[in-house]
Backbone bond lengths (Angstrom), bond angles and torsions (degrees), N, CA, C in turn:
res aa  C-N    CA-C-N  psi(-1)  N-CA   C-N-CA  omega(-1)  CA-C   N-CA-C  phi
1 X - - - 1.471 - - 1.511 109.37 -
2 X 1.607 120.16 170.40 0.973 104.53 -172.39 1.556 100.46 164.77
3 X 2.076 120.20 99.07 0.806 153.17 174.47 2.012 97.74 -31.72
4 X 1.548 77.08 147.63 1.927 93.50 171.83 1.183 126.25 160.12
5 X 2.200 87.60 81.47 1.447 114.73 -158.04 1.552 112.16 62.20
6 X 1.406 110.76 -131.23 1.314 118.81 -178.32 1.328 162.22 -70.15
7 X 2.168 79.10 10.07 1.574 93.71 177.88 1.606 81.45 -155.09
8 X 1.593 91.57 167.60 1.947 93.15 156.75 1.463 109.58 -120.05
9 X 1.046 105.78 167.44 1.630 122.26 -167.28 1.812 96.47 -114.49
10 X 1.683 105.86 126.08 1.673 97.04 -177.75 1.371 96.82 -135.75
11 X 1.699 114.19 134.97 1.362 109.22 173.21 1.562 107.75 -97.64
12 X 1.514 89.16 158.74 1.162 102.62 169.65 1.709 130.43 -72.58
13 X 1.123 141.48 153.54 1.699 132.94 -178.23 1.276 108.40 -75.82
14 X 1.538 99.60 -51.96 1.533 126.07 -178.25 1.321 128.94 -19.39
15 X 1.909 93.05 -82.91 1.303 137.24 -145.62 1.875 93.10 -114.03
16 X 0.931 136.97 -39.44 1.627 155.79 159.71 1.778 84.66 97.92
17 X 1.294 131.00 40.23 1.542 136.29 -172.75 1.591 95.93 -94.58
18 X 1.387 125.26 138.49 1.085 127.90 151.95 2.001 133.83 -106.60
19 X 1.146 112.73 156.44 1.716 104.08 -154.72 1.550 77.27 -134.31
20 X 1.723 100.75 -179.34 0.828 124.41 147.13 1.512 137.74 -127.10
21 X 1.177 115.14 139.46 2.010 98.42 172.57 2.128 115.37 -131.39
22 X 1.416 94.58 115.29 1.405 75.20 -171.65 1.680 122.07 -73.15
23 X 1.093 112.10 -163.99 1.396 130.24 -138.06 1.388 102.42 -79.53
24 X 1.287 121.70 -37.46 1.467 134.36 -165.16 1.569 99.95 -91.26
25 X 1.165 128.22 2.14 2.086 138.62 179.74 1.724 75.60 -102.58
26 X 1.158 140.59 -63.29 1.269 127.54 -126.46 1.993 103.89 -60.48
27 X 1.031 121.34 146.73 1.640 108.76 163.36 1.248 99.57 -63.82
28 X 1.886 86.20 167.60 1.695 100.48 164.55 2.065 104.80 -112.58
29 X 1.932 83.75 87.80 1.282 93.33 -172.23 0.983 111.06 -149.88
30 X 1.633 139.78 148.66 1.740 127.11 -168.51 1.175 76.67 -66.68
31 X 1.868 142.72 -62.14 1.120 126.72 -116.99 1.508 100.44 -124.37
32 X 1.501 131.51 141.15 1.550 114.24 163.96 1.729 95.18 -161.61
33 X 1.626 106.76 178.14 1.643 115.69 -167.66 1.196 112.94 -139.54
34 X 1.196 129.04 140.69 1.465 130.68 -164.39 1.487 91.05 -156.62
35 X 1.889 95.48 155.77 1.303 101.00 -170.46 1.353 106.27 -114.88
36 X 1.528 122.49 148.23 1.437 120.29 -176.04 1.054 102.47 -70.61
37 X 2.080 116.15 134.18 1.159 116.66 147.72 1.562 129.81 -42.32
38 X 1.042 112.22 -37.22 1.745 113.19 176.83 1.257 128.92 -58.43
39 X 1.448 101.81 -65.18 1.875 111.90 171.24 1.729 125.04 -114.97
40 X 1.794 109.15 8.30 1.159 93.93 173.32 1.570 103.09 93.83
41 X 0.833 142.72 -52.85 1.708 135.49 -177.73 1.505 105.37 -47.81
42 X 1.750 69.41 129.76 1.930 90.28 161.20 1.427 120.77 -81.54
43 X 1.337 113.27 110.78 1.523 135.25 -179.24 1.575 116.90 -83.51
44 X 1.178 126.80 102.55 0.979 122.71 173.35 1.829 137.89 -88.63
45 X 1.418 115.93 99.97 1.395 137.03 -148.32 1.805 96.08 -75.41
46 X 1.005 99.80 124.88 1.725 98.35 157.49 1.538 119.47 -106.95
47 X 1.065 132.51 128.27 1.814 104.65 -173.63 1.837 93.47 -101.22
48 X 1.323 106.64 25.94 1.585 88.92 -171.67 2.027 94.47 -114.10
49 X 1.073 93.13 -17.51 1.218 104.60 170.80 2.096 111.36 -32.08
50 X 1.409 113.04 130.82 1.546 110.71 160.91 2.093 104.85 -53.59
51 X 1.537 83.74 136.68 1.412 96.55 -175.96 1.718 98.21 -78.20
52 X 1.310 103.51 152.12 1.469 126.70 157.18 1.550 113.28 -42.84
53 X 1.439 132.25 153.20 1.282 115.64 160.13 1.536 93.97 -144.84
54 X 1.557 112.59 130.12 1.570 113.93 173.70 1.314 142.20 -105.14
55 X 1.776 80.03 33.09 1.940 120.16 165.32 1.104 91.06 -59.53
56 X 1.661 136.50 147.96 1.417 122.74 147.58 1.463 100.86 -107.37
57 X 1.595 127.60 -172.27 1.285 122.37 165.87 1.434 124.74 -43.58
58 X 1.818 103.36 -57.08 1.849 81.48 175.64 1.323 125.76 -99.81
59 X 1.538 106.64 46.76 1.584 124.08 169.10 1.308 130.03 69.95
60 X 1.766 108.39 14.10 1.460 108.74 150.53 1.468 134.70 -43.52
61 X 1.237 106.83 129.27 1.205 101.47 155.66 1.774 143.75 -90.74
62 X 1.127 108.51 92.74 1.694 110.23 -167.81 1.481 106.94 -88.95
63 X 1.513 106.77 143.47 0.998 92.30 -174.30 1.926 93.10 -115.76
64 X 1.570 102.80 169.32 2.239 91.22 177.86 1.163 83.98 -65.99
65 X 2.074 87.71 160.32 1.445 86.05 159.95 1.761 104.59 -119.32
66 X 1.641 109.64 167.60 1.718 94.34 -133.63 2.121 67.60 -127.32
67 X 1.332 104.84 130.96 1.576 123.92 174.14 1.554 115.42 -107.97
68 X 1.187 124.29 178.13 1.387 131.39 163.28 1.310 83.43 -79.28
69 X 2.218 92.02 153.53 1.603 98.66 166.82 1.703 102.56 -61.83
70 X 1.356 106.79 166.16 1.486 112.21 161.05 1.648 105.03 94.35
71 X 1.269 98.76 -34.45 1.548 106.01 -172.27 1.675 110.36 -49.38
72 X 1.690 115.46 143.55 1.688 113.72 -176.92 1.729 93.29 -110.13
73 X 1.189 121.62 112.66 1.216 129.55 161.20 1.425 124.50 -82.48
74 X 1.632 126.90 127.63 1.102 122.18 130.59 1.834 148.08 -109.16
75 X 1.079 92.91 175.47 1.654 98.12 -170.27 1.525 98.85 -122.39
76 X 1.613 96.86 130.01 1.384 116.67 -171.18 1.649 134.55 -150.54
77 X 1.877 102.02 91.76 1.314 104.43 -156.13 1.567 100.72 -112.11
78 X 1.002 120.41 115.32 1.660 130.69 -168.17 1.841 99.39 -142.98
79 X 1.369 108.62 145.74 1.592 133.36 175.05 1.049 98.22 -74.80
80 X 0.937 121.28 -34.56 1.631 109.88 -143.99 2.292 89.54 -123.65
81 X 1.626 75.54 104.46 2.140 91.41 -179.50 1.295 90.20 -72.67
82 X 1.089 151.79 -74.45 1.984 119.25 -169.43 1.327 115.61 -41.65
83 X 0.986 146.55 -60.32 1.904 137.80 159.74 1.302 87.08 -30.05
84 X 1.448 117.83 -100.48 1.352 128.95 -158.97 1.800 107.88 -18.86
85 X 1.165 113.06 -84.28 1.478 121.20 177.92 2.307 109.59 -44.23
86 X 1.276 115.27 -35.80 1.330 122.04 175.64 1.578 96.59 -64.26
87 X 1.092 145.94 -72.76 1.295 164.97 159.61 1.678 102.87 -21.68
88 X 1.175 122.90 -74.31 1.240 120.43 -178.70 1.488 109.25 -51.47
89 X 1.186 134.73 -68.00 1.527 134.14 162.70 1.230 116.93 -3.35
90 X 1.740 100.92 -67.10 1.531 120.66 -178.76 1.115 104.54 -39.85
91 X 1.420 123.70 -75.87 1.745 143.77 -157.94 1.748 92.70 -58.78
92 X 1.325 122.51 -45.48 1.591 97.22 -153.54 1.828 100.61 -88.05
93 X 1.411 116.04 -5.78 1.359 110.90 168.24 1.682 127.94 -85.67
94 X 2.059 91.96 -6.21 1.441 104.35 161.27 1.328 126.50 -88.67
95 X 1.797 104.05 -1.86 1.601 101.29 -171.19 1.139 115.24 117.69
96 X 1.306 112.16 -26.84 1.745 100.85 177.88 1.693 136.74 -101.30
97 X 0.875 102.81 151.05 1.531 121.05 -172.41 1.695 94.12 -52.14
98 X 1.211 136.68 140.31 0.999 126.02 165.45 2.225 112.65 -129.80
99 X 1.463 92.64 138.31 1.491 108.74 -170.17 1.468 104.28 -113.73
100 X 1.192 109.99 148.39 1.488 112.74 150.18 1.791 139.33 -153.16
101 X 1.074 123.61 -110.18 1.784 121.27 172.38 1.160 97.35 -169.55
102 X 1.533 96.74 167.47 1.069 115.45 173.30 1.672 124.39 -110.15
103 X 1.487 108.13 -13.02 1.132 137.87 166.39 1.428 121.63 -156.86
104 X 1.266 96.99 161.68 1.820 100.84 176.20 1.801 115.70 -43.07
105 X 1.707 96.07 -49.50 1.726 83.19 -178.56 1.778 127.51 -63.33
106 X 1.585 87.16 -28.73 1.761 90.93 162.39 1.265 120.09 -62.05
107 X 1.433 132.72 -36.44 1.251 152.39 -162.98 1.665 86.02 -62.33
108 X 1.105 111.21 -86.81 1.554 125.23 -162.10 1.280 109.93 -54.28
109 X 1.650 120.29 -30.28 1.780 115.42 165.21 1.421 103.98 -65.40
110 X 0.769 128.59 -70.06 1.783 131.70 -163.26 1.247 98.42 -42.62
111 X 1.391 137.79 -34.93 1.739 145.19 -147.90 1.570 93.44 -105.42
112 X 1.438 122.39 -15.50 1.525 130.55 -161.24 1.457 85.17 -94.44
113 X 1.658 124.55 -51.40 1.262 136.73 -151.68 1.312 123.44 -94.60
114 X 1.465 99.65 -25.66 1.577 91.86 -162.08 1.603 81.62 -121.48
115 X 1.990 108.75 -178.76 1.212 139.93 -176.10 1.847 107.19 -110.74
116 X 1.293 130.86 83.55 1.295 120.82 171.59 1.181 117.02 -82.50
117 X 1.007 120.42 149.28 1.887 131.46 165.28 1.983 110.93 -63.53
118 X 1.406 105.49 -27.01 1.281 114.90 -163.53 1.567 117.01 -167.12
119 X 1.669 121.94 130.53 1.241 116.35 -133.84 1.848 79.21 -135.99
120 X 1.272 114.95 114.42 2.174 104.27 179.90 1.630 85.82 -117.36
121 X 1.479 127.47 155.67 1.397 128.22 174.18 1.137 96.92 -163.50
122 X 1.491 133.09 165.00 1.334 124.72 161.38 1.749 106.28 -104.36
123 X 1.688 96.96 158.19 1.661 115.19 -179.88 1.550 84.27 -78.29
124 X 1.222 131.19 86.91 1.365 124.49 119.35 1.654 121.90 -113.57
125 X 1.266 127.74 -129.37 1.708 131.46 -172.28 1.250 106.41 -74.39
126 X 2.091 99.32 -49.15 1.287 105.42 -161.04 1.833 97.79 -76.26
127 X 1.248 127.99 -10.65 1.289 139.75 -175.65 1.732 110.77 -64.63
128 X 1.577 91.48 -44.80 1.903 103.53 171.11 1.116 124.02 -52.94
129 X 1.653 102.42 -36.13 1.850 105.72 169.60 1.406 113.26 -78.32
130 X 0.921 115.62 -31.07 1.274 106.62 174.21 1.794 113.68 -65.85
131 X 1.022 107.59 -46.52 1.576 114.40 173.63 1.914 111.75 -41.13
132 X 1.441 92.49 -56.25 1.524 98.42 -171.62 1.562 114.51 -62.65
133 X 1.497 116.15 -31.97 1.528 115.48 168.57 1.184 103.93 -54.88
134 X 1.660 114.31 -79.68 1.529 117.59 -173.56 1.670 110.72 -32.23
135 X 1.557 120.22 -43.45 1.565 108.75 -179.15 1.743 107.63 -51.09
136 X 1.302 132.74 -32.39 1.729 128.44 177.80 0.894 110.44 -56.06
137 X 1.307 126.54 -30.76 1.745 114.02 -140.82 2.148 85.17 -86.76
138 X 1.614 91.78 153.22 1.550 97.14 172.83 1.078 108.81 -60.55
139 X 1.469 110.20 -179.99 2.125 131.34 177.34 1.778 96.85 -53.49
140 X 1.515 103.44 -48.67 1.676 95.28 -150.65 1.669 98.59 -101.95
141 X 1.032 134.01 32.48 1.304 152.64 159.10 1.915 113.21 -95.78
142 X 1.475 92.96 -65.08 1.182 113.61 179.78 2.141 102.42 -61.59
143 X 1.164 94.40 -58.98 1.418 79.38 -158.64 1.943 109.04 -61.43
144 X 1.213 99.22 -14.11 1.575 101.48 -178.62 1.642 118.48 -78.29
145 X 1.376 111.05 20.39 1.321 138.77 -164.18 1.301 132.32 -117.16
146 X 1.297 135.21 76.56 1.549 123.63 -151.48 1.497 87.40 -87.60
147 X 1.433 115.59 111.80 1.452 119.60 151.77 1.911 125.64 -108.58
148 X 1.095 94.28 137.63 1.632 130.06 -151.94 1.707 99.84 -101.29
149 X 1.262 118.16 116.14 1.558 116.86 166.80 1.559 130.67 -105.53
150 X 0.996 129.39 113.38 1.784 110.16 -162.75 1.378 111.65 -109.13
151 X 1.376 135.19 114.51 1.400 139.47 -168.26 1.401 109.07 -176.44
152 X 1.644 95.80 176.25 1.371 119.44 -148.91 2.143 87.83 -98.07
153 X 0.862 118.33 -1.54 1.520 91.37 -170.71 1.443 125.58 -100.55
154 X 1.199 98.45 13.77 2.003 107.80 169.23 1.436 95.61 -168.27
155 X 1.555 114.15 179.72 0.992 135.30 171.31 1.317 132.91 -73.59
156 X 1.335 136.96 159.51 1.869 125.02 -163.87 1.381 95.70 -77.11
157 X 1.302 91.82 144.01 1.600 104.00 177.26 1.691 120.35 53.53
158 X 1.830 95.62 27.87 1.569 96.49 162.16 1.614 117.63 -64.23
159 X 1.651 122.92 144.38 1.292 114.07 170.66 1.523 129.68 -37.49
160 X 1.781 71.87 -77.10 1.361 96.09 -177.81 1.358 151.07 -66.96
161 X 1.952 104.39 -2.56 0.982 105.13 172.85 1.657 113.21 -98.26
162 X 1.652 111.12 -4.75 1.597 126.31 178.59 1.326 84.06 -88.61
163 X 1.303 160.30 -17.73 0.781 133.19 -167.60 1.632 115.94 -102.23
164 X 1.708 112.39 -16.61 1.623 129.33 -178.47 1.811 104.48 -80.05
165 X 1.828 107.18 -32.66 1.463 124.92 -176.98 1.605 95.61 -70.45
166 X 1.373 125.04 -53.54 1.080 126.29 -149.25 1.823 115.50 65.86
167 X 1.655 97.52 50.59 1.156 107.18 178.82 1.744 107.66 -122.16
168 X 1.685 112.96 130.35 1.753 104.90 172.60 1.594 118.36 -51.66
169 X 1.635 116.17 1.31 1.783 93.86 -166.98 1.679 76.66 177.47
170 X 1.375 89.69 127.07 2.065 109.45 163.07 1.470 90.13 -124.06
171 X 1.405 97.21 143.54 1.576 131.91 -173.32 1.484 95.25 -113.52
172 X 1.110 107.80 128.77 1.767 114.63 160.28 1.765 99.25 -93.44
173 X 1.645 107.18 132.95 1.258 125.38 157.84 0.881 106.31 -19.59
174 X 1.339 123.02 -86.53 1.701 166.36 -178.43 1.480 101.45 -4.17
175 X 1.856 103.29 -47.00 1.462 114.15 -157.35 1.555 103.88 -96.02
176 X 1.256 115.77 0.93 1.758 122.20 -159.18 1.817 95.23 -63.23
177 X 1.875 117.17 -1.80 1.777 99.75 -177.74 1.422 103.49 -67.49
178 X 1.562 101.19 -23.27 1.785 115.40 -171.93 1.723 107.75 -88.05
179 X 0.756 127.59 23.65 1.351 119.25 -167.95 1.951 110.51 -61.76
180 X 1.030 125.06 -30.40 1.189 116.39 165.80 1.437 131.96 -63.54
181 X 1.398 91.79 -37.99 1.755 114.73 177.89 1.155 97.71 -44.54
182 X 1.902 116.95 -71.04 1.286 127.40 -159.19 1.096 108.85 -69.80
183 X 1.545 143.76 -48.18 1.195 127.35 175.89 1.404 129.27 -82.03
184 X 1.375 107.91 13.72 1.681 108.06 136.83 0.783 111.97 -59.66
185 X 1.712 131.74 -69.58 1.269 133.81 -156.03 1.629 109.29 -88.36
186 X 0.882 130.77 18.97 1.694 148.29 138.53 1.264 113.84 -70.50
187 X 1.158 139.11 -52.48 1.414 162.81 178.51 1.517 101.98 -69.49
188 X 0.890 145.02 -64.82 1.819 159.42 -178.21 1.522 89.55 -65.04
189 X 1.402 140.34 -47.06 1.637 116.15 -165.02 1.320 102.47 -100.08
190 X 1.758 119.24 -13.07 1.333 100.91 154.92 1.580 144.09 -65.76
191 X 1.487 87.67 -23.05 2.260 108.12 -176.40 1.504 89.77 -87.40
192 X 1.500 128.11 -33.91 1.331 116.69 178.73 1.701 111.81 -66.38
193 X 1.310 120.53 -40.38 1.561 125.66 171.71 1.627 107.44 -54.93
194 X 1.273 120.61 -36.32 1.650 116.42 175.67 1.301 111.72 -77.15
195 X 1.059 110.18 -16.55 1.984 98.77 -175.10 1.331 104.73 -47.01
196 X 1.100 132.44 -83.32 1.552 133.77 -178.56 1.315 123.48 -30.16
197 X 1.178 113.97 -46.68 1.634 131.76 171.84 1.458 103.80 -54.58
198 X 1.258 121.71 -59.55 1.517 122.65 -169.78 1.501 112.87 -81.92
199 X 1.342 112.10 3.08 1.762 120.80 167.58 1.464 103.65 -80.57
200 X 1.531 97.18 -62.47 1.644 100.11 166.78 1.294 125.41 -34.14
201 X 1.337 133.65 -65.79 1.342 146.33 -162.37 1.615 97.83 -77.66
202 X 1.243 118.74 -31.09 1.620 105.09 172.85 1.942 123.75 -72.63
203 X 1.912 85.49 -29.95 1.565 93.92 -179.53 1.873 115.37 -70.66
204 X 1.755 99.73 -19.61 1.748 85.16 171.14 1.499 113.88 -116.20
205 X 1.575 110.30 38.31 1.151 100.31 156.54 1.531 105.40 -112.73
């Protein structure tokens, strides 16, 4: 949770969706629960909780960024604006919201702050920071996350190098004439990796 002025903004665990509720809904209670408009989960609010702050280290200011429920967001930080712009096209004729930066330190606030559906970056330096955020985030954050790597040092959909990144899907440059092709099938082995997960999570509710 996490005050701002006249309302607070609370994400969900679930759904990684953020809402708002203003000030005058809130109880007058350390503790209370509300259910996400998006998926229905009961969220449990602490107001005693340490507040959020969306200072980062070198003193950006980020602000969330706030979607329709339901909405599928991605995040998309690439050098190279023909990918970038080819890619974005792609995503918003699949439905999704599309985000990005303006630099690496924006990159890594927005990824600190917000909940994406889908995470594309390239394996270069500025790619490492991005890596090292994504290493914080918990199991069930992370795994609800199809992140995408695009570089020159193996082939698409090499194992072993998605598997050294700890990324669902490396893109070879090489292959970017196909870029739709592949991020279908980026997209399909990520919903195929949740099947099991979302059996689970249905069997203990």
């Amino acid at each position: 949770m996490k005050n701002k002025g006249d309302f607070v903004i609370i994400s969900c665990n679930r759904c990684h969706k953020k809402f708002k509720i203003p000030d005058e809904k809130i109880p007058d209670v350390p503790k209370f629960s509300v259910k996400c408009p998006s998926c229905g989960e009961k969220i449990l609010v602490n107001k005693e909780a340490p507040k959020i702050d969306d200072e980062n280290d070198q003193g950006l200011k980020i602000e969330p960024e706030m979607h329709p429920p339901g909405s599928i967001v991605a995040f998309v930080y690439l050098p190279d604006k023909d990918a970038y712009q080819n890619i974005k096209t792609y995503l918003k004729e699949k439905g999704y919201i599309v985000s990005s930066a303006n630099n690496i330190e924006e990159a890594v606030a927005k990824l600190e702050l917000n909940r994406y559906d889908l995470v594309i970056f390239a394996d270069n330096q500025d790619g490492k920071k991005i890596l090292e955020e994504i290493d914080k985030w918990p199991g069930n954050r992370r795994r609800n996350i199809n992140v995408i790597a695009i570089g020159d040092k193996a082939k698409t959909f090499d194992p072993n190098i998605e598997f050294l990144l700890g990324v669902n899907s490396y893109i070879s440059w090489e292959d970017l004439d196909r870029v739709e092709e592949i991020l279908d099938n980026s997209i399909k082995r990520h919903e195929d990796f949740l099947i099991p997960w979302k059996f689970v999570s249905n069997n203990d509710e």
